[in-house]
ZAROLO-199148 format. One record per residue: residue number from 1; residue in one letter; x, y, z of N, C-alpha, C, CB in turn. Coordinates in steps of 0.05 Angstrom, whole numbers, plus 5000, padded with zeros to 4 digits. Each point is the difference from the previous one (the first is absolute). Glycine has a CB too. Layout:
% ZAROLO-199148
SITE   i aa n.px n.py n.pz ca.px ca.py ca.pz c.px c.py c.pz cb.px cb.py cb.pz
SITE NUM  A    X    Y    Z     X     Y     Z    X    Y    Z     X     Y     Z
...
This chain:
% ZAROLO-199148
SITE   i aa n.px n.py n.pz ca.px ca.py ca.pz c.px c.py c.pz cb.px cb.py cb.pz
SITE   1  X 3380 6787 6968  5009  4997  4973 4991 4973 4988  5040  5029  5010
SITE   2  X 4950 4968 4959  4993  4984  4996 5028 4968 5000  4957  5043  4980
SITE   3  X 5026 4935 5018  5024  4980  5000 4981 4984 4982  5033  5000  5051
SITE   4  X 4996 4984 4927  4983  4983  4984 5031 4975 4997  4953  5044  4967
SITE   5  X 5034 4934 5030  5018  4975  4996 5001 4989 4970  4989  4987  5050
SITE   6  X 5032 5004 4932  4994  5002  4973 5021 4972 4999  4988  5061  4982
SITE   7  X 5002 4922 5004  5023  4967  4989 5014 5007 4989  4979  4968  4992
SITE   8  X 5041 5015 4997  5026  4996  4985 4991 5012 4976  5021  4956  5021
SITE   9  X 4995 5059 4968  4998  5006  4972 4974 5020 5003  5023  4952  4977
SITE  10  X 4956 5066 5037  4979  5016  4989 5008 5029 5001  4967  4967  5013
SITE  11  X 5033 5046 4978  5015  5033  4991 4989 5010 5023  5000  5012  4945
SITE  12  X 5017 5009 5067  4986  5016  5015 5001 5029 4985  5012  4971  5043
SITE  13  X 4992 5040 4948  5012  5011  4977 4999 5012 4973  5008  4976  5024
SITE  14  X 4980 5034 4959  5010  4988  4970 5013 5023 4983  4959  4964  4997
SITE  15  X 5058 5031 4994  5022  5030  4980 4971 5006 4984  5067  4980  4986
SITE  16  X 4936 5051 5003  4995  5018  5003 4963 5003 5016  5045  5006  4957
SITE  17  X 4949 4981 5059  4978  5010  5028 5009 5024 5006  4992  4958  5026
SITE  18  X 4984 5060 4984  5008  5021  5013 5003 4990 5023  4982  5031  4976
SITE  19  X 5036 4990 5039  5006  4989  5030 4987 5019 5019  5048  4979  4990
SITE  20  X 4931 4998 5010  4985  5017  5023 5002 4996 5027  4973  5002  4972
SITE  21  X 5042 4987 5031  5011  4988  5029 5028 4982 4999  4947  4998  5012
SITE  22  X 5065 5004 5007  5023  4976  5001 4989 4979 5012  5037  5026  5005
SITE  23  X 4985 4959 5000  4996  4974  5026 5023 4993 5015  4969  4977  4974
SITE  24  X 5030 5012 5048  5013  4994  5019 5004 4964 5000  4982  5050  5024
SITE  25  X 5038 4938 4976  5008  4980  5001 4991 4987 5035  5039  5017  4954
SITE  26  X 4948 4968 5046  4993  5004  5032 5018 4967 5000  4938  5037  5014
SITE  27  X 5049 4948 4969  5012  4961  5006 5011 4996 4971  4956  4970  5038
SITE  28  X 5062 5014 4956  5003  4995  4972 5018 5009 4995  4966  4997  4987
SITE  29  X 5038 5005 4981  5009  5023  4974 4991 5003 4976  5032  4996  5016
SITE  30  X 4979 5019 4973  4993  5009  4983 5022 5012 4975  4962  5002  5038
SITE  31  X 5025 4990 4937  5017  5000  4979 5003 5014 4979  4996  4970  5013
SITE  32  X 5022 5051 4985  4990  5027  4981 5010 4995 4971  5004  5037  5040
SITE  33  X 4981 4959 4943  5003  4989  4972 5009 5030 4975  4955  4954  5018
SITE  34  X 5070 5039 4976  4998  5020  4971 4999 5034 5012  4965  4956  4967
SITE  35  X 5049 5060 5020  5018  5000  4982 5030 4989 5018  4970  5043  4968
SITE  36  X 5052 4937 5019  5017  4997  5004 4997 4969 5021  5012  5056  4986
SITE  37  X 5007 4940 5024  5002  4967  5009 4967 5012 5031  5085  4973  4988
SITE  38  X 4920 5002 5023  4973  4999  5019 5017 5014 5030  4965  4946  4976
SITE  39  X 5012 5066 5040  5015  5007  5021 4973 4990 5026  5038  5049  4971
SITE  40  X 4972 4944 5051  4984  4990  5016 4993 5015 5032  5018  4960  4969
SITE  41  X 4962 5042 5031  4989  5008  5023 4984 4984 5023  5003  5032  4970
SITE  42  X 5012 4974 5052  5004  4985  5023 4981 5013 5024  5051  4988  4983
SITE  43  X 4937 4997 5051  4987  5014  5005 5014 5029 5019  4966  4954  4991
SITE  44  X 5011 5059 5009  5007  5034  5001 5008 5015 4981  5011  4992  5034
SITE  45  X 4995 4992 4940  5002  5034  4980 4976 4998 4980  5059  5007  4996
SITE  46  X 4946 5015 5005  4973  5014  4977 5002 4998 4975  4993  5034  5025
SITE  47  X 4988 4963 4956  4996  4994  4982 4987 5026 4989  5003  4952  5012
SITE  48  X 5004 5061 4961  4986  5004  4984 4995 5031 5007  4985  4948  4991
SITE  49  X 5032 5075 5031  4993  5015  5020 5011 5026 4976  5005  4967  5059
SITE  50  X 5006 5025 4925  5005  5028  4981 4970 5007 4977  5065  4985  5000
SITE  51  X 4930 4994 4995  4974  5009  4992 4975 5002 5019  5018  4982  4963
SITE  52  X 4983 5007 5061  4975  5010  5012 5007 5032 5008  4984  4948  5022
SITE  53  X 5044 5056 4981  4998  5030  5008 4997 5016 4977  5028  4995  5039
SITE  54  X 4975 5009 4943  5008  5013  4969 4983 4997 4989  5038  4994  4993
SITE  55  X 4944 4976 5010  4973  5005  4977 5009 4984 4980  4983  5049  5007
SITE  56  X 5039 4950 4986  5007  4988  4974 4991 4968 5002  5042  5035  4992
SITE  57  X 4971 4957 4988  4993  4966  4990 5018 4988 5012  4983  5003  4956
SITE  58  X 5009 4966 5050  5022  4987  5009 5012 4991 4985  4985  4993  5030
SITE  59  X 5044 5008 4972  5023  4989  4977 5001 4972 4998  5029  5036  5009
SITE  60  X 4973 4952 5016  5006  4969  4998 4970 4988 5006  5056  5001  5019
SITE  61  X 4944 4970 4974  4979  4984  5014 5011 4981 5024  4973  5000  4954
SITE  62  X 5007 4997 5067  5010  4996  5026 4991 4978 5001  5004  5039  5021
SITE  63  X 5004 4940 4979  4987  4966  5007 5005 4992 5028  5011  4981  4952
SITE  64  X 4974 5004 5065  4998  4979  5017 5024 4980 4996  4950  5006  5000
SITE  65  X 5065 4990 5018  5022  4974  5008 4991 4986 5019  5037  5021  4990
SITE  66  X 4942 4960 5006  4997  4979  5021 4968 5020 5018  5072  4974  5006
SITE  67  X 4918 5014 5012  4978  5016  5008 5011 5025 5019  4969  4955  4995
SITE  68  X 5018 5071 4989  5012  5020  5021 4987 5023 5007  5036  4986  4985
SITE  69  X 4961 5023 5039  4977  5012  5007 5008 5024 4995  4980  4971  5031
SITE  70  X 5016 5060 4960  4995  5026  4994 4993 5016 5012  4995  4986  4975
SITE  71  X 5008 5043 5030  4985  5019  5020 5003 5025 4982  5011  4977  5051
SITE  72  X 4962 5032 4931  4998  5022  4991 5000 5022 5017  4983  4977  4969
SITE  73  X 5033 5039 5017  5002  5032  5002 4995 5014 4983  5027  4996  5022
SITE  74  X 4954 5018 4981  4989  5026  4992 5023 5023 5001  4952  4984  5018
SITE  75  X 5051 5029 4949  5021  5029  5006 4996 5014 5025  4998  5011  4953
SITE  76  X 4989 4990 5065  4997  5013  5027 5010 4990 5009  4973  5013  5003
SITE  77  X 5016 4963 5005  5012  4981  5024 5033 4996 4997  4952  4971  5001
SITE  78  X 5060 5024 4971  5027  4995  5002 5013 5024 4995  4995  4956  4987
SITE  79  X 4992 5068 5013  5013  5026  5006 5004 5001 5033  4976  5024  4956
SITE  80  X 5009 4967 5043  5004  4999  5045 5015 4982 5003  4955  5008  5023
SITE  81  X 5037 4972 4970  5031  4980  5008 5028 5003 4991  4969  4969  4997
SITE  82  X 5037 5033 4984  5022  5014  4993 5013 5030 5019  4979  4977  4953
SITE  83  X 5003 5036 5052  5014  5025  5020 4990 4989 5025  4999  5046  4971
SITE  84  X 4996 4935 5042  4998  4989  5024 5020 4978 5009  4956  5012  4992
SITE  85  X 5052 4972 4980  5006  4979  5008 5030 5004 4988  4952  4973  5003
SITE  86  X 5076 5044 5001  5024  4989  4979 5006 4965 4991  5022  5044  5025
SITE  87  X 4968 4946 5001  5012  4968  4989 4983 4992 4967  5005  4978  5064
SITE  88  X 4961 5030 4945  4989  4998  4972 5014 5009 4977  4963  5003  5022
SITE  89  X 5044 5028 4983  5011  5015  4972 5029 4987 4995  4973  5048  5008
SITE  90  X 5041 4942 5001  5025  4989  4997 5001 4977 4984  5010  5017  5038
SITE  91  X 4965 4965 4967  4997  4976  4984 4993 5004 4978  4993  4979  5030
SITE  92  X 4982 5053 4968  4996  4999  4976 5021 5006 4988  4960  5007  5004
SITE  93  X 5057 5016 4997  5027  4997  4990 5019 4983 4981  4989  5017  5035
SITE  94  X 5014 4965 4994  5020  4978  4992 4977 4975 4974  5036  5006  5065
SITE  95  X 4947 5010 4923  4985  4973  4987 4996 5013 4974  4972  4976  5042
SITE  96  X 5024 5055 4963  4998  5017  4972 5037 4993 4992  4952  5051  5014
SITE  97  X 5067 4959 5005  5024  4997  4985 5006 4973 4983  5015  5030  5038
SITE  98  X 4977 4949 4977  5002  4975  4991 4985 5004 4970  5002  4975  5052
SITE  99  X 4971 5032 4942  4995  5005  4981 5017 5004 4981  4971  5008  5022
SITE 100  X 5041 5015 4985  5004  5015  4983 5035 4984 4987  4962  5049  5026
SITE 101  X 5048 4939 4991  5030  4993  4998 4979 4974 4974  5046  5012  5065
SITE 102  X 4934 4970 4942  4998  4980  4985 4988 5010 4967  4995  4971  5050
SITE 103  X 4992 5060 4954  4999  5005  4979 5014 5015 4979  4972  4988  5022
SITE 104  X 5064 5013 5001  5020  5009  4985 5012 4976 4982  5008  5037  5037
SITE 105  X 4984 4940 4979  5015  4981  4978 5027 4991 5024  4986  5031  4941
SITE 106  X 5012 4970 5081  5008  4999  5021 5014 4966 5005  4964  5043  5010
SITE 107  X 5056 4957 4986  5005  4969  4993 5017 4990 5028  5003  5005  4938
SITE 108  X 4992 4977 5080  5008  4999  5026 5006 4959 5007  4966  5060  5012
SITE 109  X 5062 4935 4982  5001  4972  5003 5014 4990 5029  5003  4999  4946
SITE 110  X 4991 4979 5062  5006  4992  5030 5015 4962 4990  4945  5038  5033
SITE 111  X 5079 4965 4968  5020  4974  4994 5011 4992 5015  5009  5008  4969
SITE 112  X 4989 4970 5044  5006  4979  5020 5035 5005 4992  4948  4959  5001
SITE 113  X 5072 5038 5023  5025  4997  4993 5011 4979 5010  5003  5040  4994
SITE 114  X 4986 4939 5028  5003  4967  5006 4992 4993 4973  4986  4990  5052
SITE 115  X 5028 4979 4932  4986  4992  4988 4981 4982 5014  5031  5011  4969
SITE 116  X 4970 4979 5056  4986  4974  5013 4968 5027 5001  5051  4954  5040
SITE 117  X 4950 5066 4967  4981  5022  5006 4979 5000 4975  5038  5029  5028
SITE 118  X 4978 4970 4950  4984  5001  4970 4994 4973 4992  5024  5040  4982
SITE 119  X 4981 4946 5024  4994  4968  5003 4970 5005 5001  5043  4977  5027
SITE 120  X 4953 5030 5008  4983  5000  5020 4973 5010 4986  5037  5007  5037
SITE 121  X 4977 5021 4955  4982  5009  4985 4980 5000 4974  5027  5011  5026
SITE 122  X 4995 4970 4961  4998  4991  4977 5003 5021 4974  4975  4965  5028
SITE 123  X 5033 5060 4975  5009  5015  4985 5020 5005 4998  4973  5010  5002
SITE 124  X 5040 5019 4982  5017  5003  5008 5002 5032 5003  5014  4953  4983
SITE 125  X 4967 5060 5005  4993  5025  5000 4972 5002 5004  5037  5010  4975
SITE 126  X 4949 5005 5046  4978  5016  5005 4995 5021 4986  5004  4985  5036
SITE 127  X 4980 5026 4947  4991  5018  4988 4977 5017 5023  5011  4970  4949
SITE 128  X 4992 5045 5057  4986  5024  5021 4982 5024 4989  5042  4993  5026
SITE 129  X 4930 5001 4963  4986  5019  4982 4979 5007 5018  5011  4981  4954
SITE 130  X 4988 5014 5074  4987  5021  5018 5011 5004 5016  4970  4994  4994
SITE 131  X 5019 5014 5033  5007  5017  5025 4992 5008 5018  5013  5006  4982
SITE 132  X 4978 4986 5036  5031  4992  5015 4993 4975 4989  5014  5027  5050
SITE 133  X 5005 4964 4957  5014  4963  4999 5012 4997 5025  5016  4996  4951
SITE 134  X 4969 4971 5061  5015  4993  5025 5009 4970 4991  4971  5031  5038
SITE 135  X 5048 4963 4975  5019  4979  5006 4998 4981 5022  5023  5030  4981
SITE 136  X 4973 4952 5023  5001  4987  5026 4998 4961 4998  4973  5055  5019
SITE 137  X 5019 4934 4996  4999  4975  4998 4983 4977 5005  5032  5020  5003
SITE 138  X 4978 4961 4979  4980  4984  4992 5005 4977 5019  4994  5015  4950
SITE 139  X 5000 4978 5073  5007  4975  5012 4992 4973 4983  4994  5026  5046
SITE 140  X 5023 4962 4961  5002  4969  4991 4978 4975 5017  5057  5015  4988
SITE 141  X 4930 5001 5033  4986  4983  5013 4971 5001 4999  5037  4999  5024
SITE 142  X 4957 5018 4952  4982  5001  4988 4982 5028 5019  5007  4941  4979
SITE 143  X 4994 5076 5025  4993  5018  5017 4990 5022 4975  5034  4986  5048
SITE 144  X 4994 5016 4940  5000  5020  4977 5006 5024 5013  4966  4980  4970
SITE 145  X 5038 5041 5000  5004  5018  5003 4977 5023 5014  5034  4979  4966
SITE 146  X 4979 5046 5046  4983  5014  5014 4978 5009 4975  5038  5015  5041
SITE 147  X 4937 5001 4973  4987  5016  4990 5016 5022 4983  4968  4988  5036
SITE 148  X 5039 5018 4932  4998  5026  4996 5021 5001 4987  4977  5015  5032
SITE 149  X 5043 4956 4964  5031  4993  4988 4990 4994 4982  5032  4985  5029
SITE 150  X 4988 5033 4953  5007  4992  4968 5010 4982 4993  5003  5032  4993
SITE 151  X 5034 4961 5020  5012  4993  4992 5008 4983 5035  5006  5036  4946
SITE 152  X 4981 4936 5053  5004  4987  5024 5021 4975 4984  4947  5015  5032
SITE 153  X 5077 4982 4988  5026  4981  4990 5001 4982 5021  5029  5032  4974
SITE 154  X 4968 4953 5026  5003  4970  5013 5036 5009 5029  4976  4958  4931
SITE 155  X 5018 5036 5090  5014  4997  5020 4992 4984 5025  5014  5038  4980
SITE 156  X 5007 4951 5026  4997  4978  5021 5006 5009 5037  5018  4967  4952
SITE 157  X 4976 5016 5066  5010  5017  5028 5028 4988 5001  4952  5007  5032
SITE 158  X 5067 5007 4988  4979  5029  5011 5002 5027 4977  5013  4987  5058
SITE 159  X 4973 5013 4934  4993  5023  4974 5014 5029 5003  4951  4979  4997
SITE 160  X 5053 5020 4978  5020  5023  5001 4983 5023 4990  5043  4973  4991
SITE 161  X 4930 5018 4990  4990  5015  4989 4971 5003 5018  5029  4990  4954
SITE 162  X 4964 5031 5046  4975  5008  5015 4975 5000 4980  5028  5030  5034
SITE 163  X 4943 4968 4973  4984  4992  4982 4994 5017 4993  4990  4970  5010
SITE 164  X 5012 5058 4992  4997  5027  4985 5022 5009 5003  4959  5010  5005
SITE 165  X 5068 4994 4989  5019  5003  4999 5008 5042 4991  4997  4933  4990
SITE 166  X 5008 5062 4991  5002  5037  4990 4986 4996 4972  5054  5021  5024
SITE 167  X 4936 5008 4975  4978  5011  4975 5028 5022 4981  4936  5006  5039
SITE 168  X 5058 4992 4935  5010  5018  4983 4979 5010 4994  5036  4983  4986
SITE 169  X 4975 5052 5021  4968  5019  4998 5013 5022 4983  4971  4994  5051
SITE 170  X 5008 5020 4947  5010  5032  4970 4995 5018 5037  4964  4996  4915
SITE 171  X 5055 5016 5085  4996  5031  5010 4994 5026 4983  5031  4980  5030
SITE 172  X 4967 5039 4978  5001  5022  4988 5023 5009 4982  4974  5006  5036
SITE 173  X 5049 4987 4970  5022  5007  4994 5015 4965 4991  4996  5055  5037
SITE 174  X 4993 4935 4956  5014  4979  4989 4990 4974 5010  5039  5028  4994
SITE 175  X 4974 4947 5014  4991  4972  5012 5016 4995 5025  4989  4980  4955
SITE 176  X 4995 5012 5061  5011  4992  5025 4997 4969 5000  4988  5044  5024
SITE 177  X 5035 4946 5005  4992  4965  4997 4985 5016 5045  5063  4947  4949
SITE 178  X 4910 5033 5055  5000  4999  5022 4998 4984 5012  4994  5025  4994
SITE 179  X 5018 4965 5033  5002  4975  5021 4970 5000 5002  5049  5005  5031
SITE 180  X 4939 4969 4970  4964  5002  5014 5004 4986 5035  4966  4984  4940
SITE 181  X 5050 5025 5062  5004  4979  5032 4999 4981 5001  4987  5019  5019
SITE 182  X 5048 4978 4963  5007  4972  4994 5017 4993 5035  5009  5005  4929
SITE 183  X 4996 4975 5075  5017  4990  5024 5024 5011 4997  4981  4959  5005
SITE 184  X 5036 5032 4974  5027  5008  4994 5005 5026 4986  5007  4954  4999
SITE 185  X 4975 5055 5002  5010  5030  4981 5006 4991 4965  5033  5025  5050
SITE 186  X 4975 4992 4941  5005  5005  4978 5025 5019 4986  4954  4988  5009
SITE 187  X 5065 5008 4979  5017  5023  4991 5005 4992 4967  5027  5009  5052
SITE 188  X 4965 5023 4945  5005  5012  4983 5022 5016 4996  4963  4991  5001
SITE 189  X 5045 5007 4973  5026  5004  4994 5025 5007 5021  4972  5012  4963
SITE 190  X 5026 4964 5053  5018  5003  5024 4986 5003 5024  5032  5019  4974
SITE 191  X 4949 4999 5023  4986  5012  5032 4973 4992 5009  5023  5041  4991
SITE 192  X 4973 4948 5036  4979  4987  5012 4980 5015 4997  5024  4979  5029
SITE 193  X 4963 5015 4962  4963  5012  5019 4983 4983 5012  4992  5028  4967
SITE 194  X 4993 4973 5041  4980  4984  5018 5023 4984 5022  4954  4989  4956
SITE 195  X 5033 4998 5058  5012  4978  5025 5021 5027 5020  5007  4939  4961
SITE 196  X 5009 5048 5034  5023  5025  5019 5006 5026 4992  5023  4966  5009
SITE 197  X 4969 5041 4959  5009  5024  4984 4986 5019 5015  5007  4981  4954
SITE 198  X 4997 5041 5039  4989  5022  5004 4974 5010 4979  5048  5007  5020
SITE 199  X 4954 4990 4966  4977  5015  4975 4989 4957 4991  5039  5073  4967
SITE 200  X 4941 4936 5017  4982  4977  4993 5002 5010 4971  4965  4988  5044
SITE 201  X 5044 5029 4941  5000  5005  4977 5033 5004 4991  4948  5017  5005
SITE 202  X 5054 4984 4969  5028  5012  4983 4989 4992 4983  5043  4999  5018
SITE 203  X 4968 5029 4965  5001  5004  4967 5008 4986 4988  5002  5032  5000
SITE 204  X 4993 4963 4971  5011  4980  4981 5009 5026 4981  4968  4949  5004
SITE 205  X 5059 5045 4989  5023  5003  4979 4988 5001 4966  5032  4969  5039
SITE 206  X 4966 5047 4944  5008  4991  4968 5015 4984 4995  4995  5032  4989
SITE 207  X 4991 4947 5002  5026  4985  4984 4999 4961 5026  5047  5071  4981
SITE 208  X 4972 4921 5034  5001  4976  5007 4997 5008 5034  5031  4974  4953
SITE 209  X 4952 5009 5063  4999  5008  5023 5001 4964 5013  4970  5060  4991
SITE 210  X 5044 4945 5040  5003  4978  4997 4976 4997 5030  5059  4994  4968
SITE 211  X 4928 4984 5037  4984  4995  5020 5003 4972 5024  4971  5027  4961
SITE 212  X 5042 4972 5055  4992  4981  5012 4981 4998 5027  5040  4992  4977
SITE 213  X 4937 4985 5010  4982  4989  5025 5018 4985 5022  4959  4991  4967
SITE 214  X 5040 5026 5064  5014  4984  5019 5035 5008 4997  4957  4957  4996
SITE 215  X 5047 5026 5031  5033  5012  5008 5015 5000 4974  5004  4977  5049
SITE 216  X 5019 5039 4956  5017  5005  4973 5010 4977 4985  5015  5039  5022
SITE 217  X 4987 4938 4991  5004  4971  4999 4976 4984 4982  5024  5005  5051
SITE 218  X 4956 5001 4952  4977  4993  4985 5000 4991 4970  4986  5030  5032
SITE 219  X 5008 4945 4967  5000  5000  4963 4972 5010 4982  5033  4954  5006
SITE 220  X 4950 5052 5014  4978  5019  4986 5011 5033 4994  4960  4968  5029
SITE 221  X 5063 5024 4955  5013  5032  4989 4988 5005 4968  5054  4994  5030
SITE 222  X 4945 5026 4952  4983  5012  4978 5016 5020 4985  4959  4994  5027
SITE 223  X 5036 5011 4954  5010  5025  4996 4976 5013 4981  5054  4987  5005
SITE 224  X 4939 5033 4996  4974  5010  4993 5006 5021 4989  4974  4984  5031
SITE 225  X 5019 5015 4937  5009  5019  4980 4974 5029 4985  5038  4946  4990
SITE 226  X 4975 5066 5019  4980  5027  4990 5003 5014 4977  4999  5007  5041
């Protein structure tokens, strides 16, 4: 399959192109522009895979985030991958839904409930106009945050917060919060996932959901409004 590498800011992309092919996120991301707020693509999901199969035009334009390498698919080829691969077809999934929630007008906020936490942050509300969204942390010793964090918040050792911590993602059926194999787990609205929990995922609620990074004790607590 072909592979091509594209800079910050060059389309891979452009609304109404025919789609004669998708692409595959191989390094990088990628940034899907219009209609409705921006939605972002991360590596392994596909880009652009309803018009390479259909023929039609592409709806959005797809830009470069930082240098990121690509892997075209041909309507063939991602007809085979897709019935070969479920993990492939799942992502595409979870990236069309995302679409589609951001071009409902999909309004998704993430509010610190420490005030020393929103300090840190220096906000006081996160506005969430793509998806997934990860969380995690920003060390103070200059290391920085991991590869791939949106939203990295300053914590000290021994750290409570893990450097990829948990992602807010669109499922099929609504939004999930997921642990990324944080140390301490994560609970949501009461219940663990990742570390000792049982499941790495739970649903998010209509309306106020509450999130804490790390033991129940943790002042990296949230409440994340849908």
């Amino acid at each position: 399959m072909l592979r091509k590498t594209v800079g910050d800011g060059e389309t891979v992309v452009r609304a109404g192109e025919p789609g004669a092919a998708a692409w595959r996120v191989v390094s990088g991301a990628v940034v899907l522009r219009g209609p409705g707020p921006d939605a972002l693509a991360r590596p392994g999901d596909i880009i652009g895979a309803v018009a390479a199969l259909t023929g039609a035009a592409h709806e959005r334009t797809a830009e470069a985030r930082g240098p990121t390498v690509l892997e075209m698919l041909p309507r063939a080829d991602l007809a085979r991958l897709l019935t070969a691969a479920p993990e492939a077809a799942n992502r595409l999934l979870a990236l069309l839904f995302a679409e589609a929630g951001a071009e409902a007008g999909a309004r998704i906020r993430l509010r610190p409930l420490e005030p020393d936490i929103a300090e840190a942050m220096g906000t006081g509300v996160v506005e969430i106009e793509a998806l997934p969204f990860v969380v995690g942390r920003n060390e103070y010793d200059g290391e920085g945050p991991a590869r791939g964090v949106d939203l990295a918040i300053p914590d000290r050792r021994p750290f409570t917060l893990s450097r990829r911590h948990f992602a807010i993602e669109q499922a099929p059926r609504g939004h999930l919060v997921r642990d990324c194999g944080s140390y301490h787990g994560t609970f949501v609205n009461g219940v663990l996932i990742g570390s000792g929990g049982t499941a790495r995922t739970a649903p998010l609620n209509a309306g106020e959901n509450e999130i804490v990074a790390g033991p129940i004790s943790s002042p990296f607590r949230f409440c994340l409004e849908l």
